[in-house]
C-alpha positions in Angstrom: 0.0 0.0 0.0 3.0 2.5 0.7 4.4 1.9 -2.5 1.2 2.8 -4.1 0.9 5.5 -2.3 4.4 6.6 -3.2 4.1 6.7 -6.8 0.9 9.0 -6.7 2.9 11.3 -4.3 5.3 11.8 -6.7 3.2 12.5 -9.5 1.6 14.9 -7.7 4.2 16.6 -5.5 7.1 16.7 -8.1 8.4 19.4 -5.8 8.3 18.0 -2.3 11.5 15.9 -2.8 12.5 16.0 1.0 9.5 15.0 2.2 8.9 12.1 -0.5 12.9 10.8 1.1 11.9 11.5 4.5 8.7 9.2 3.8 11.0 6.5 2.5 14.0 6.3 5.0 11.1 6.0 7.1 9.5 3.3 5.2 12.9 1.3 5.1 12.6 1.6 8.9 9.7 0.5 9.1 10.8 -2.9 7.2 14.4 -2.6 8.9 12.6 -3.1 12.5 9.6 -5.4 11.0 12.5 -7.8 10.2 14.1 -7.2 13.8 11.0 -8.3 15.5 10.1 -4.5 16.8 6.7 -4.5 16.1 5.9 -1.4 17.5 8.7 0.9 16.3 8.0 -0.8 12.5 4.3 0.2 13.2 5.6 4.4 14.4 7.8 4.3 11.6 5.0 3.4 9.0 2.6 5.3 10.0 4.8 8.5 9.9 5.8 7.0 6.2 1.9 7.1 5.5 1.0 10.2 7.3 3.8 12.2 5.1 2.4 10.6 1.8 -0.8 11.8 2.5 -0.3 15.0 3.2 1.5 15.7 -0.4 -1.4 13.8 -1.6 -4.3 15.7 -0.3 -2.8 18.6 -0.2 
């Protein structure tokens, strides 16, 4: 679903760069601590991931 969500962002915020790589290093934490067994710091970092994706896309 995030990289769904990634590819509209970019089409619609060609301009919002910093916040389309701050929503994937957080993404890649998200699967970093998934992997690790942190469930809850993979859930924090995904939904900040999610949360920055739609804000470019609504807005």
């Amino acid at each position: 679903m995030f990289e769904e969500n990634l590819q509209r962002a970019k089409e619609i915020g060609k301009h919002q760069n910093n916040i389309l790589e701050l929503a994937v290093q957080y993404y890649q934490d998200a699967k970093y601590y998934l992997e690790k067994g942190d469930y809850f710091t993979a859930f924090g970092c995904i939904n900040y991931a999610h949360g920055l994706l739609d804000a470019i896309i609504k807005f």
